[in-house]
Residue frames as qw, qx, qy, qz and C-alpha x, y, z in Angstrom:
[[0.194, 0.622, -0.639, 0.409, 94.32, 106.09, 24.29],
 [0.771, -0.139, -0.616, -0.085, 94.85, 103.47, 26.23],
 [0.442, -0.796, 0.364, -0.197, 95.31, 104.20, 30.34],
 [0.548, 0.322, -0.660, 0.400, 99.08, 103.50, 31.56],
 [0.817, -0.485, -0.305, 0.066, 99.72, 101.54, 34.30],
 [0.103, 0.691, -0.547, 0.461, 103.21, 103.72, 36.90],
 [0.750, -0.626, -0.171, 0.129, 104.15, 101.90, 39.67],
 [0.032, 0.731, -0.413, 0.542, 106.88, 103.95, 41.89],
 [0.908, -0.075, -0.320, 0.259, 109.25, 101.65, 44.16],
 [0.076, -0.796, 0.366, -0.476, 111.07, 102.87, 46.82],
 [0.291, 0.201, -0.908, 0.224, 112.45, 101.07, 49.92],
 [0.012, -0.222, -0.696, 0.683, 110.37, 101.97, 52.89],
 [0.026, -0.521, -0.701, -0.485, 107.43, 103.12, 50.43],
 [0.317, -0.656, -0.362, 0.582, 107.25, 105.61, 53.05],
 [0.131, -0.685, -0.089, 0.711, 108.47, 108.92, 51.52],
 [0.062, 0.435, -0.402, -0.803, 109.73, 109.35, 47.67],
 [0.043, 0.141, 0.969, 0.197, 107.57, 106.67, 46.18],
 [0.007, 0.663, 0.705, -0.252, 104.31, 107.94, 47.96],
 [0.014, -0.608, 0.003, 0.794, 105.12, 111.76, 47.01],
 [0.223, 0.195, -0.630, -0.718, 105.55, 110.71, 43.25],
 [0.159, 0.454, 0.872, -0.086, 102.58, 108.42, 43.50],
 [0.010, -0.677, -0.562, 0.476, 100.52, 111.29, 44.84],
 [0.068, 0.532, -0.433, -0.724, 101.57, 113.65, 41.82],
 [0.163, -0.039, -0.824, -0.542, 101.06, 111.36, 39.13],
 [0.138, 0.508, 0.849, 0.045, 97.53, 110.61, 40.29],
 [0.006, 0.797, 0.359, -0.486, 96.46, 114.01, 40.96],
 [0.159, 0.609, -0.359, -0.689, 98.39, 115.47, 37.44],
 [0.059, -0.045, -0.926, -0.371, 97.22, 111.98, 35.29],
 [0.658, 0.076, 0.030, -0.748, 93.74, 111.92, 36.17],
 [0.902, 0.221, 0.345, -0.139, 91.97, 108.84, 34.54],
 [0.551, 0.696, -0.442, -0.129, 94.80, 108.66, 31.93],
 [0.237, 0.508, -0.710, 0.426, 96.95, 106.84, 34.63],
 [0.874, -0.423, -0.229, -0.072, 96.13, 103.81, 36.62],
 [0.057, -0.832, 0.277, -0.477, 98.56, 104.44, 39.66],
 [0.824, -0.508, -0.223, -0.118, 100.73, 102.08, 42.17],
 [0.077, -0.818, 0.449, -0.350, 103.20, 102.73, 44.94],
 [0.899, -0.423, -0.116, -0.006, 105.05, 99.95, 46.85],
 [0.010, 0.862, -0.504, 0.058, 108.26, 99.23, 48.65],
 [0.803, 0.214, -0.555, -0.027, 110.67, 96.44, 49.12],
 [0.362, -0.193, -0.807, 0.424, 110.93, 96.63, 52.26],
 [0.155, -0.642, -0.320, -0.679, 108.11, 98.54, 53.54],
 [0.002, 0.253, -0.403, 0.880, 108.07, 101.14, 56.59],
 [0.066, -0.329, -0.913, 0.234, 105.46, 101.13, 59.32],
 [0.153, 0.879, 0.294, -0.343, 103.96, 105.05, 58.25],
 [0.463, 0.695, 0.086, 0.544, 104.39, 107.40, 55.65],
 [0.559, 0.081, -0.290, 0.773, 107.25, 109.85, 56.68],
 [0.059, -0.841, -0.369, 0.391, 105.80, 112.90, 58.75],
 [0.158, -0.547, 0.150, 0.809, 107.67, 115.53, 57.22],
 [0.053, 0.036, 0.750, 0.659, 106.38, 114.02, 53.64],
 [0.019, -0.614, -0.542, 0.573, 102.81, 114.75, 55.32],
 [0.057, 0.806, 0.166, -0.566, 103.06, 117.79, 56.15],
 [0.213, -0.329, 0.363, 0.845, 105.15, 118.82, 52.81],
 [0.031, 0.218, 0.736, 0.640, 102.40, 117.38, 50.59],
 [0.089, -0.675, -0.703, 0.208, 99.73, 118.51, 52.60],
 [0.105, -0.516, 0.168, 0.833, 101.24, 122.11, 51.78],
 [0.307, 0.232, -0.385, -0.839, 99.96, 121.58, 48.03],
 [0.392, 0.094, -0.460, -0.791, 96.99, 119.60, 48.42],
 [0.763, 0.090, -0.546, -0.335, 97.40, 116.34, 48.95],
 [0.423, -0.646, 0.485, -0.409, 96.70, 114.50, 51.94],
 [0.736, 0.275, -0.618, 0.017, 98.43, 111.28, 52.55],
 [0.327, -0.217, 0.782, -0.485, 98.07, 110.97, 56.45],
 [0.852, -0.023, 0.398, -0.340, 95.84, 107.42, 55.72],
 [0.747, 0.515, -0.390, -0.155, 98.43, 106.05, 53.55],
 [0.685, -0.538, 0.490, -0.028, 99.91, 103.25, 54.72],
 [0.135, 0.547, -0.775, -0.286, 103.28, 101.61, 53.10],
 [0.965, 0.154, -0.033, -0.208, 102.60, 98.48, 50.79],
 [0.498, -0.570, 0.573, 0.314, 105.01, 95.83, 50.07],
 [0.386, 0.491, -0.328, -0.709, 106.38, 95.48, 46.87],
 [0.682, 0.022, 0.731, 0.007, 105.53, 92.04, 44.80],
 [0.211, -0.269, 0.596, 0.726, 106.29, 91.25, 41.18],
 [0.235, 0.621, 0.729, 0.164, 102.77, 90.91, 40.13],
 [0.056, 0.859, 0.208, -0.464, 102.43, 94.50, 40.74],
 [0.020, -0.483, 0.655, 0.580, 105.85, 94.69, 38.00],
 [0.255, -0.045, 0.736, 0.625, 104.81, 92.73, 35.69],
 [0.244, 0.699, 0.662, -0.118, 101.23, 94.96, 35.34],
 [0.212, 0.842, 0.337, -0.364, 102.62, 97.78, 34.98],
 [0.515, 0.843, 0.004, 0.155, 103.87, 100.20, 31.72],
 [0.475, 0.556, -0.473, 0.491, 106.42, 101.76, 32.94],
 [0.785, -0.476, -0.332, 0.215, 108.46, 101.40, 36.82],
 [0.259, 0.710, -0.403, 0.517, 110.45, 103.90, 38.51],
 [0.801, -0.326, -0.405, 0.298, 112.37, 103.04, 41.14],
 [0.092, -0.870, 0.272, -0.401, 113.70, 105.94, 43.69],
 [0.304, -0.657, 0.525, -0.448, 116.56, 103.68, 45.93],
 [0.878, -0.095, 0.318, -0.345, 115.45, 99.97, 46.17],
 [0.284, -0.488, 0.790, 0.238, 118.83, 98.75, 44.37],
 [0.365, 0.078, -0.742, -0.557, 117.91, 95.31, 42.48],
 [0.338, 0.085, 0.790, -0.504, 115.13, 94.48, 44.99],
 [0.449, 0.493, 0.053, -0.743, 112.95, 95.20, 42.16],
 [0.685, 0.234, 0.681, 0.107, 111.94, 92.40, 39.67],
 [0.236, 0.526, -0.325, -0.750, 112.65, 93.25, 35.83],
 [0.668, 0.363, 0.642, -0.104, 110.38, 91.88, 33.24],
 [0.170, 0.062, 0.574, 0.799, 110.90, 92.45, 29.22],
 [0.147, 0.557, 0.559, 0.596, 109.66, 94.96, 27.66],
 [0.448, -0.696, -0.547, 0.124, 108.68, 97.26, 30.36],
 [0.025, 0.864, -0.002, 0.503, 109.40, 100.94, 30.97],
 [0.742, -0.501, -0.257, 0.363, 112.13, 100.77, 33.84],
 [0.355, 0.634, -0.328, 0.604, 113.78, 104.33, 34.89],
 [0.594, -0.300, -0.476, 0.575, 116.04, 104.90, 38.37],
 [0.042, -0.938, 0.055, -0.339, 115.27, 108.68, 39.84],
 [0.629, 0.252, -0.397, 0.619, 118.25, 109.75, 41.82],
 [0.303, -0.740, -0.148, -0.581, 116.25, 111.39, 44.28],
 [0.128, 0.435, -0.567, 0.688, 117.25, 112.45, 48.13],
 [0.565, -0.441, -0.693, -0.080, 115.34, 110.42, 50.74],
 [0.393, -0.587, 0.172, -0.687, 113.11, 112.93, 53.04],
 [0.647, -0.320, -0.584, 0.370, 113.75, 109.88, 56.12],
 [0.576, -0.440, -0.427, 0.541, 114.07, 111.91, 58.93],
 [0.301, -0.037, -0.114, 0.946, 114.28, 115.18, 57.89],
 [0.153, 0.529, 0.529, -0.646, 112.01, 118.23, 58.68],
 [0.410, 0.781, 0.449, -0.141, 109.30, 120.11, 56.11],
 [0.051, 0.897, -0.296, -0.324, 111.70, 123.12, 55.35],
 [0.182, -0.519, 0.733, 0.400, 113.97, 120.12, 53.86],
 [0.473, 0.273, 0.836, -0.063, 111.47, 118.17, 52.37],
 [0.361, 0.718, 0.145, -0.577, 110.49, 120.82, 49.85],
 [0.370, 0.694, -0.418, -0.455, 112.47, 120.77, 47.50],
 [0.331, -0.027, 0.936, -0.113, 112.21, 116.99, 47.44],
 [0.335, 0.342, 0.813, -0.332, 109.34, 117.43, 46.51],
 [0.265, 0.805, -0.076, -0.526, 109.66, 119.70, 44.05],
 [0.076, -0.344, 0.890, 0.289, 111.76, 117.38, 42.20],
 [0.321, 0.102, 0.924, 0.184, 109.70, 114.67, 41.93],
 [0.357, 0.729, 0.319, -0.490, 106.66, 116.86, 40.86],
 [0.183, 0.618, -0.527, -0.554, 109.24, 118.14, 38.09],
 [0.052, -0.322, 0.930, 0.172, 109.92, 114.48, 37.25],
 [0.358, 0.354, 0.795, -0.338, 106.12, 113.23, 37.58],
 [0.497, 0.714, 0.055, -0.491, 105.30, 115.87, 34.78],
 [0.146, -0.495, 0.765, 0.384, 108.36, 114.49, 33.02],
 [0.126, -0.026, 0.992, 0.013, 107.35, 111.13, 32.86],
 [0.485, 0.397, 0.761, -0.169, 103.71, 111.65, 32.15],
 [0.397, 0.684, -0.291, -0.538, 104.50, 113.69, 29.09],
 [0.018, -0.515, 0.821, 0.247, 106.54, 111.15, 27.90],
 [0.273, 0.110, 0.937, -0.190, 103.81, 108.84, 28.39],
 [0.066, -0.238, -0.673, -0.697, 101.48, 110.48, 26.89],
 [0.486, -0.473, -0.728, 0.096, 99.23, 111.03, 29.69],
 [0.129, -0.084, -0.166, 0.974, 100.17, 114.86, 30.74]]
């Protein structure tokens, strides 16, 4: 099997991007080569997205938001985008879904959960589908 390439696109690469990132590496293993960026990128990952992921595991206080760039699209398998409109470069052939997912900007831990729960849901989703669960 051949390892798939995810990149996860958000605006501010700051909150839903970095959460589903941090899932897919930690539930892909080596199956999954892993990248996160935004299109316009923030100046820190969101506190509240922190602390939520620090709740199951995964710490992401030294992550710092990338910007996105179309080399990064046209490496990888598949692209989800969580918000970043058509900032996002589309190349043929390429695995391109939109999550519909609530952006944890500003808001506190207690609201971030289930944020976060989502994309988890959606991270297993997506690496079944891939083959890569």
């Amino acid at each position: 099997m051949s390892r798939k390439v995810i990149l996860f696109v958000c605006v501010h690469n700051a909150g839903r991007s970095r959460m589903a990132a941090a899932f897919a590496r930690m539930l892909g293993g080596d199956r999954v080569e892993v990248r996160s960026a935004g299109s316009a990128p923030g100046e820190r990952v969101h506190p509240g997205v922190v602390a939520a992921m620090a709740e199951v595991g995964v710490d992401l206080s030294a992550e710092r938001p990338e910007r996105l760039d179309a080399g990064m699209v046209r490496e990888a398998d598949a692209v989800v985008t969580m918000g970043c409109g058509d900032a996002c470069p589309v190349f043929p052939g390429k695995r391109y879904e939109d999550w519909k997912v609530e952006d944890p900007a500003g808001k506190g831990i207690a609201e971030v959960r289930p944020i976060r729960e989502e994309i988890r849901r959606r991270v297993e989703a997506l690496l079944r589908d891939l083959g890569a669960a």
